[in-house]
C-alpha positions as CSV (number, residue, x, y, z in Angstrom):
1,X,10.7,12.6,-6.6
2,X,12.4,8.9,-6.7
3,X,13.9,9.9,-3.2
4,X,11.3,11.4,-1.7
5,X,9.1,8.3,-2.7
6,X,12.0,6.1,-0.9
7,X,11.5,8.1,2.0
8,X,7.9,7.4,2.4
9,X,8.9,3.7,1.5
10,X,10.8,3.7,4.2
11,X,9.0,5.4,6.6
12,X,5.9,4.1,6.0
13,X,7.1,0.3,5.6
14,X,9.5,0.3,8.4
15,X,7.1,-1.9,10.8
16,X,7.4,-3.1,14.5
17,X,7.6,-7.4,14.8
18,X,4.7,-9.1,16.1
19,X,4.4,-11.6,19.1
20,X,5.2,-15.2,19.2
21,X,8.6,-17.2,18.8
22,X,10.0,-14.8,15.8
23,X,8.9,-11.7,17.3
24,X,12.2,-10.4,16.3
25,X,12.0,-10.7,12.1
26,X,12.2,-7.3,11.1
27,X,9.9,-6.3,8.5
28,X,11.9,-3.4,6.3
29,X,9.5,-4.0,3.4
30,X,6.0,-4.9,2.8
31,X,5.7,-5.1,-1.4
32,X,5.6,-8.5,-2.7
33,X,5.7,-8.5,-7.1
34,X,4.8,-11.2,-9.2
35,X,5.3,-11.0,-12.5
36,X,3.2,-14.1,-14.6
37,X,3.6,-14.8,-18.3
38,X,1.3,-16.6,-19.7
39,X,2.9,-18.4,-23.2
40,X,2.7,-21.4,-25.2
41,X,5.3,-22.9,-22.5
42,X,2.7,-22.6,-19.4
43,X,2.5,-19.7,-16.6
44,X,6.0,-18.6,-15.1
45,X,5.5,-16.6,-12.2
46,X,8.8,-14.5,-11.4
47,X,8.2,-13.2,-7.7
48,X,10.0,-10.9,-5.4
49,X,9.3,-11.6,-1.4
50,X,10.8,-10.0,1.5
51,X,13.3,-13.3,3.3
52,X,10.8,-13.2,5.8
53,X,7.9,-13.4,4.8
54,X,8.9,-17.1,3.9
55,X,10.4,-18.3,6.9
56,X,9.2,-15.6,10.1
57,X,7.0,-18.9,11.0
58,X,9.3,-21.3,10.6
59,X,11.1,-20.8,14.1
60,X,10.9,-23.3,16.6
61,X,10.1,-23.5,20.2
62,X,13.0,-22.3,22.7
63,X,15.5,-24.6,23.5
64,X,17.5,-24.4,27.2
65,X,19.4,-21.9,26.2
66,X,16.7,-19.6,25.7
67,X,17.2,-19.5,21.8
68,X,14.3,-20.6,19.5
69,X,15.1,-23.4,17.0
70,X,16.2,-21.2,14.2
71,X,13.9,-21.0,10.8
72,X,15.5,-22.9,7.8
73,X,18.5,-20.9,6.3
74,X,18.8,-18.7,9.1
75,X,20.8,-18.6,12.5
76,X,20.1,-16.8,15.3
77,X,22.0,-15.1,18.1
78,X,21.0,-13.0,21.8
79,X,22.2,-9.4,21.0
80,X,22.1,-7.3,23.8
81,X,19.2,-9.5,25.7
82,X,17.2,-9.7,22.2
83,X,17.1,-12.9,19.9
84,X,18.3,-11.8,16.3
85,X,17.7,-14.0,13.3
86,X,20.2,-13.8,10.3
87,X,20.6,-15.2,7.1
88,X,22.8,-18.5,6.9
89,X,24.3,-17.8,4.0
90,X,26.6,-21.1,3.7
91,X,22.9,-23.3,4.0
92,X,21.5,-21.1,1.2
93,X,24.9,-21.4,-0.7
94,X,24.4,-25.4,-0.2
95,X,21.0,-26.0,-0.7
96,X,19.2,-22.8,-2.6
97,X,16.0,-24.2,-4.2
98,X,15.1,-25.5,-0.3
99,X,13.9,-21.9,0.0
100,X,11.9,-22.2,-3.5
101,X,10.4,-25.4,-2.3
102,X,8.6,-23.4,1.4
103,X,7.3,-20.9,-1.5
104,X,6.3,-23.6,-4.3
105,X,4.5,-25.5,-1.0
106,X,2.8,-22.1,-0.3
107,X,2.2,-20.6,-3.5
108,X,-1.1,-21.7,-4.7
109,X,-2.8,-21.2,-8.8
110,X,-5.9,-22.6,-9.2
111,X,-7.8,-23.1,-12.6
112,X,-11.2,-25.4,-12.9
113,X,-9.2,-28.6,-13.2
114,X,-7.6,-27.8,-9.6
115,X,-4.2,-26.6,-8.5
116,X,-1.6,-26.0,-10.5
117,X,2.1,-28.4,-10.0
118,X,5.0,-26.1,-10.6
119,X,8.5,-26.3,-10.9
120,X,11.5,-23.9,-9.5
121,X,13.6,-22.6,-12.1
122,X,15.8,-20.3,-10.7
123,X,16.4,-18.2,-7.1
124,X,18.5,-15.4,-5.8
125,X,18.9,-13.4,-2.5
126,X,20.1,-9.9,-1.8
127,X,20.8,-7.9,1.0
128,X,17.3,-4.7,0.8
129,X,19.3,-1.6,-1.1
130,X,21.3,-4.2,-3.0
131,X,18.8,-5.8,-5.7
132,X,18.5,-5.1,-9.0
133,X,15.5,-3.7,-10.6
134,X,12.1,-5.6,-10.9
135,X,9.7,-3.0,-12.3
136,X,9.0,-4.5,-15.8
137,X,9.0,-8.3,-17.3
138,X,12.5,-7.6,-18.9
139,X,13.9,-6.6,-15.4
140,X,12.5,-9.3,-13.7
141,X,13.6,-12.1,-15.9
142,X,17.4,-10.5,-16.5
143,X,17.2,-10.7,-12.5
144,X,16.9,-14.0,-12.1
145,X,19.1,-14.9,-15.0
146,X,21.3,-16.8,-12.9
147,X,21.4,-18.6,-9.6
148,X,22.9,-16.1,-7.3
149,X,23.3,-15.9,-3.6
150,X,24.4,-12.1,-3.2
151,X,25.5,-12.0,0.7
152,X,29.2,-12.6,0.9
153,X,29.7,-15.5,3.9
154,X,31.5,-12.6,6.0
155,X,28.8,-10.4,6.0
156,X,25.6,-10.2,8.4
157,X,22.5,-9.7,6.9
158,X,19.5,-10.3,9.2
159,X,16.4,-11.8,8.0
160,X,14.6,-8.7,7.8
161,X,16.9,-7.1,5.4
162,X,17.1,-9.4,3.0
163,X,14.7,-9.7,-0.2
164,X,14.1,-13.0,-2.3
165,X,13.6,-13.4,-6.3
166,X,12.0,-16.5,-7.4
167,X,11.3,-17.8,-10.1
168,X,8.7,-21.3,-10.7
169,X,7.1,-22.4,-13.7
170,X,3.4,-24.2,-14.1
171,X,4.3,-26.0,-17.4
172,X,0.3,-27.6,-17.4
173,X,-1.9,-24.4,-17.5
174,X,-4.9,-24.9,-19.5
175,X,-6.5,-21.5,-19.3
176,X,-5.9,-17.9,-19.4
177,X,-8.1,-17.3,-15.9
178,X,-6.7,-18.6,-12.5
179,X,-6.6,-17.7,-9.4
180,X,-3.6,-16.7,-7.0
181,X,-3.5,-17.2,-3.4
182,X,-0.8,-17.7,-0.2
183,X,-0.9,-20.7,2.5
184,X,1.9,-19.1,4.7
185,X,0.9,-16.6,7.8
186,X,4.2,-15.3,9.0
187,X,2.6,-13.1,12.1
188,X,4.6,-10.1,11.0
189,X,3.1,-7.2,12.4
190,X,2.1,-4.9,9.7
191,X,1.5,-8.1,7.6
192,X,-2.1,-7.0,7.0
193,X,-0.9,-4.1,5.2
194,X,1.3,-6.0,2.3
195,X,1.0,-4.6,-0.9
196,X,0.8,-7.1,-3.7
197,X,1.7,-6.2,-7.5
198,X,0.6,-8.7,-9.9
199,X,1.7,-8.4,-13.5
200,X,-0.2,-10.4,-15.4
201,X,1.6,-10.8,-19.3
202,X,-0.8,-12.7,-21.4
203,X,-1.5,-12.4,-25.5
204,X,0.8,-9.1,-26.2
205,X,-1.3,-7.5,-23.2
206,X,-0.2,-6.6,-19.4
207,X,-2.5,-5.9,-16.5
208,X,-1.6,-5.0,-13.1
209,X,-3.5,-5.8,-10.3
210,X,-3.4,-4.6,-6.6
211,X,-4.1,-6.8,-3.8
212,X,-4.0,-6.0,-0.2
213,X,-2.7,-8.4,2.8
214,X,-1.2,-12.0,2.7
215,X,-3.3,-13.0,0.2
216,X,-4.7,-15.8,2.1
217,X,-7.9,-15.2,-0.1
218,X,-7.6,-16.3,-3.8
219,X,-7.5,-13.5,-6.0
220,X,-9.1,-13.7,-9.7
221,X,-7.0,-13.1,-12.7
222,X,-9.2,-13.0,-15.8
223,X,-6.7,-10.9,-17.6
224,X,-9.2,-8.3,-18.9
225,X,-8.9,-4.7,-18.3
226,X,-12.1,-4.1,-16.1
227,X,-10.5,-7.4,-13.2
228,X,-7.6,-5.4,-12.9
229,X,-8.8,-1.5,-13.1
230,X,-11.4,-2.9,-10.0
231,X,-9.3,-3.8,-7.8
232,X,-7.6,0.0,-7.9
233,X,-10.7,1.2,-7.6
234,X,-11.2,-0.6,-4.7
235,X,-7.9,0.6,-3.4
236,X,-9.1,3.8,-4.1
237,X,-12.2,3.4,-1.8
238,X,-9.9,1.7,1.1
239,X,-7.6,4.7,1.4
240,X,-9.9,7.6,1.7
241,X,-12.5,5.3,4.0
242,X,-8.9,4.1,6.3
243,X,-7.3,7.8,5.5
244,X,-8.2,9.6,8.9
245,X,-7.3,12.6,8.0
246,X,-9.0,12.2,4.0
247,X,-12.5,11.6,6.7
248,X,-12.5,14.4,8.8
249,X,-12.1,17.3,6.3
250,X,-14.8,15.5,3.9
251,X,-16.8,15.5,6.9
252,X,-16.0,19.0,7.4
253,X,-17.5,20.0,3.7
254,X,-20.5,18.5,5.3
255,X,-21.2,20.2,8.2
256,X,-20.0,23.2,6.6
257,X,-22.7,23.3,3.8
258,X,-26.1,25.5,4.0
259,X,-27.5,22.9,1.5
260,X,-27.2,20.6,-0.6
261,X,-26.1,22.6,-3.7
262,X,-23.5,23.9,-1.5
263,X,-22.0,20.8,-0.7
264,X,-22.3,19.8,-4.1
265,X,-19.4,23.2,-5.3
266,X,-17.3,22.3,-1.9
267,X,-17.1,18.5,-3.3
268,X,-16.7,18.9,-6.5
269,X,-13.7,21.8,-6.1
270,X,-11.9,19.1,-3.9
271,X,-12.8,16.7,-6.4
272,X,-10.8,18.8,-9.9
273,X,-8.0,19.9,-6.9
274,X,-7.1,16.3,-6.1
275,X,-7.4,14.7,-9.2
276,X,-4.9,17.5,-10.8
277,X,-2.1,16.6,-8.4
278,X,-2.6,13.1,-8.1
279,X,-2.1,12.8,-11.4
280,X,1.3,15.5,-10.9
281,X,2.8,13.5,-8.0
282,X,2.1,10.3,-9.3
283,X,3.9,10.8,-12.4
284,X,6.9,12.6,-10.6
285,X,5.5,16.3,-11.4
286,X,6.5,17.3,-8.0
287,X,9.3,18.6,-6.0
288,X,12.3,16.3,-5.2
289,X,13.0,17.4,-1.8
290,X,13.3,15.0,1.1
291,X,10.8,17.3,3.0
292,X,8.4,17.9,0.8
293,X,6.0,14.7,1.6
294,X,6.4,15.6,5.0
295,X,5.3,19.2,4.4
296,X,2.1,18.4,2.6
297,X,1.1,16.0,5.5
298,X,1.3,19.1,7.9
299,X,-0.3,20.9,5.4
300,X,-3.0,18.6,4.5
301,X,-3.3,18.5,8.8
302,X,-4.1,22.7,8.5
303,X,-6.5,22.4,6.2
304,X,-8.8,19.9,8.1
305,X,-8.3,22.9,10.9
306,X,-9.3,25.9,8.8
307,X,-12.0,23.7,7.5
308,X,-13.3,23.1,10.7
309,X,-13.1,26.9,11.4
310,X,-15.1,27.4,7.9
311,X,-18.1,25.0,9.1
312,X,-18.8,27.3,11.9
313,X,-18.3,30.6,10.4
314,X,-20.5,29.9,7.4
315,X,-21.0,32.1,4.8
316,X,-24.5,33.1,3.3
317,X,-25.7,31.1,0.1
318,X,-25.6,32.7,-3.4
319,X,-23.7,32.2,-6.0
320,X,-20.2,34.3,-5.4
321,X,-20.2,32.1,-2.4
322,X,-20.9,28.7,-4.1
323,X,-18.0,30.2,-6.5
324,X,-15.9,31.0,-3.5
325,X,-16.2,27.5,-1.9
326,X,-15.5,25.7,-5.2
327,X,-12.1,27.4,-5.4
328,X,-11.4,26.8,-1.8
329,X,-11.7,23.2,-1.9
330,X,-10.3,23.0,-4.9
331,X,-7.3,24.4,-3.8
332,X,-6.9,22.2,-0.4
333,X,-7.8,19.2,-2.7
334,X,-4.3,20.0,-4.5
335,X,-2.5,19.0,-1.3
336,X,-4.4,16.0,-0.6
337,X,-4.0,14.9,-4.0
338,X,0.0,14.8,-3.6
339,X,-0.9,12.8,-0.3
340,X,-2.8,10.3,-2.4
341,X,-0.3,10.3,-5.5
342,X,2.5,9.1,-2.8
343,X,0.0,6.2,-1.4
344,X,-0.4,5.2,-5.2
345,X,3.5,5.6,-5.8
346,X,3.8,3.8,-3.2
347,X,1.2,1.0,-4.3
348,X,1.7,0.7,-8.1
349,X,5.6,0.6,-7.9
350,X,6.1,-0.8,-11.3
351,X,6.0,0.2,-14.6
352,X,3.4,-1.3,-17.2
353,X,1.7,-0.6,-20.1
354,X,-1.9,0.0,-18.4
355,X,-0.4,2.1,-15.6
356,X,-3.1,5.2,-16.7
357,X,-5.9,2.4,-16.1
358,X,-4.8,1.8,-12.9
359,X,-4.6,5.8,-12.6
360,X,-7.8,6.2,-13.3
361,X,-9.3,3.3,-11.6
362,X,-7.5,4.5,-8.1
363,X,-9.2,8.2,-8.3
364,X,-12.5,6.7,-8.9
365,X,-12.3,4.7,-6.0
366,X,-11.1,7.7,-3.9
367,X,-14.7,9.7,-5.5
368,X,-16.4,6.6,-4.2
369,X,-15.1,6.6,-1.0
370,X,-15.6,10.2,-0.5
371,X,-19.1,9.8,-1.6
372,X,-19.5,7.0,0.6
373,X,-18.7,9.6,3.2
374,X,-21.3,11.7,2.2
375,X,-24.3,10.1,2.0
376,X,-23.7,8.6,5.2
377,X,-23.3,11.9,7.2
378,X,-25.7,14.4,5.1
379,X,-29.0,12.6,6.3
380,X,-27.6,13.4,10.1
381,X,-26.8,17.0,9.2
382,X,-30.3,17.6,7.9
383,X,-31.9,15.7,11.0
384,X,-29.4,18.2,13.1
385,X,-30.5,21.4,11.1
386,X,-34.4,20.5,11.3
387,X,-33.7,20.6,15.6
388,X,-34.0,23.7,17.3
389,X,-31.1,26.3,15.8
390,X,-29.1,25.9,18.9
391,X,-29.1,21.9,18.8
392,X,-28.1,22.4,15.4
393,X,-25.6,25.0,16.0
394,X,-23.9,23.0,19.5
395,X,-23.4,19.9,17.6
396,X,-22.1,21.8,14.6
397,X,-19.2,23.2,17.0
398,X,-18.9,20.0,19.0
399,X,-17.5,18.1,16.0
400,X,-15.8,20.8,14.5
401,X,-14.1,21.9,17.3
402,X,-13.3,18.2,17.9
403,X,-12.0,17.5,14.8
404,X,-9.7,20.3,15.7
405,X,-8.3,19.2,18.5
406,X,-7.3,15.6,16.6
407,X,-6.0,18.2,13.2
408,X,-3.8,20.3,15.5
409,X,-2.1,16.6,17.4
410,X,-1.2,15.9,13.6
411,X,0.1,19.2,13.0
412,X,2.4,19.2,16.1
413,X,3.8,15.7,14.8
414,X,3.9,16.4,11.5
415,X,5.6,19.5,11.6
416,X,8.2,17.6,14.0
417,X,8.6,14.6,11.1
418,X,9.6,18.0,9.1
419,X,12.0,19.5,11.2
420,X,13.6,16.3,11.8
């Protein structure tokens, strides 16, 4: 299961560069992880950062050569007509709490008396593949043990592939709530899509919360169980709302329902299929293979078609067929559950002692979202079905046969992704 999640890691993370003067910074991962301990000594905040997210807006304007003015601790070179930035590992070698000081400058925690001053205590770099673990408190600090600058002088290692542990200290915090926010914008495309992990370690209890973007608005770390389990609920919502695919066969169990009773066994099959193998995959109760995560995407794909197909040919009411639709949905919402256990995989990424309450919180967010769905489409079906029977029955086709059309372009590429 570890591989295959590496493989989504990798293929989902692996982003084009955006515009501008460093519109060549890679972007090879999008997870930043802070883990903050809150003690009698203050708040240390032990953070791992992709390289560039710190310095991607830091390059200068072009010079005559046609080169930009390279970022701090970095060089940059033309290769093959394209301007390629890489780590300057002699400047980091000479100078390595410089780089601490951009994210000290950027790193803001606020409590009522204002921002927090902090300190750097230690920093290291590694080439992405190369760094240690940084899933718990004890990894984390046995990481950044030492001073370390991991990239031999010899070796290239762009910007984009290189991953940054830091470690600062806010010696004066007064209170166990604060809030945690960025000042940086590196204009990395994909940027909008960072996932943020913050540990929070505070009287003998950790809570994990999940923040989405650059973080340019504060997050609020109260430390109870109910600030953190929110925001996984609201990740929850976000990826079945954002998740195409997630939309159109939902909206599928819509038009495909007599009435509302109906529509009530369809969701609530889905419902006890998804939350079975979210649980599964999230916990590694899956198969290892590197194709199987791109098998259920062409499989979750099918289903949205044969659930298309099931919204026109509907079956008369009663209860067999309530029965019958139940176990249906229930048995496509076991593949889209191992879709949704990989985005949470992918998400969560560490290992605490709350990780079921982040679990939980996630599905409950995905029920919201798919009710969301619902109640916004259910009014227009039963203004549809109250129109003459071939209004009713047009539109019915229109959308489903449209949502084919979009299911079967997924298939195709899917099923490519597979073979390859």
């Amino acid at each position: 299961m570890r591989f295959a999640i590496h493989f989504a890691v990798l293929v989902l993370s692996f982003l084009p560069v955006a515009g501008g003067a460093w519109a060549h910074f890679n972007l090879n991962q999008n997870v930043r992880i802070f883990h903050i301990v809150q003690d009698d000594s203050g708040l240390n905040v032990m953070l791992r950062t992709p390289m560039a997210y710190i310095l991607a807006d830091k390059v200068g304007p072009a010079g005559a050569d046609g080169l930009p003015r390279p970022a701090p601790f970095t060089t940059n070179e033309l290769q093959d007509g394209v301007v390629m930035h890489l780590v300057d590992v002699e400047a980091l070698r000479r100078a390595p709490f410089a780089l601490a000081d951009i994210v000290l400058d950027e790193l803001v925690i606020e409590q009522a008396d204002g921002r927090l001053q902090g300190h750097i205590v230690n920093l290291n770099v590694y080439p992405i593949g190369q760094e240690p673990g940084f899933a718990t408190k004890a990894e984390a600090t046995e990481a950044l043990a030492a001073t370390a600058i991991n990239i031999s002088s010899d070796q290239q290692v762009y910007v984009g592939d290189a991953v940054v542990d830091i470690w600062l200290t806010f010696g004066d915090a007064s209170d166990a709530a604060y809030a945690l926010s960025m000042l940086s914008n590196p204009g990395l495309a994909g940027q909008d899509e960072t996932a943020n992990l913050i540990l929070n370690y505070h009287n003998g209890e950790t809570r994990t919360y999940r923040a989405k973007g650059l973080l340019a608005e504060p997050i609020e770390i109260t430390g109870t169980a109910s600030s953190a389990a929110a925001t996984f609920v609201v990740e929850g919502v976000r990826h079945i709302i954002e998740g195409i695919d997630h939309v159109l066969f939902v909206l599928c169990m819509v038009i495909g329902s007599l009435n509302l009773k109906a529509l009530l066994a369809r969701v609530t099959g889905f419902t006890l299929g998804h939350s079975v193998t979210l649980i599964m995959g999230f916990f590694g109760l899956a198969p290892s293979a590197p194709w199987f995560i791109p098998a259920v995407e062409t499989a979750i794909a099918m289903t949205i078609i044969l659930a298309a197909a099931d919204a026109v040919f509907q079956r008369s009411g009663g209860k067999h067929s309530y029965l019958v639709a139940a176990g249906v949905t229930a048995g496509v919402g076991l593949l889209h559950g191992f879709g949704f256990s990989f985005m949470l995989r992918e998400i969560l990424k560490v290992d605490a002692d709350n990780v079921w309450q982040s679990l939980l919180a996630f599905n409950v967010g995905v029920e919201i979202g798919q009710l969301m769905i619902v109640l916004v489409t259910w009014p227009l079906v039963v203004i549809l079905r109250r129109m003459p029977t071939s209004v009713w029955i047009g539109a019915r086709a229109f959308i489903a046969a449209s949502i084919s059309v979009v299911a079967l372009i997924w298939v195709v590429e899917r099923f490519s992704l597979l073979i390859a």
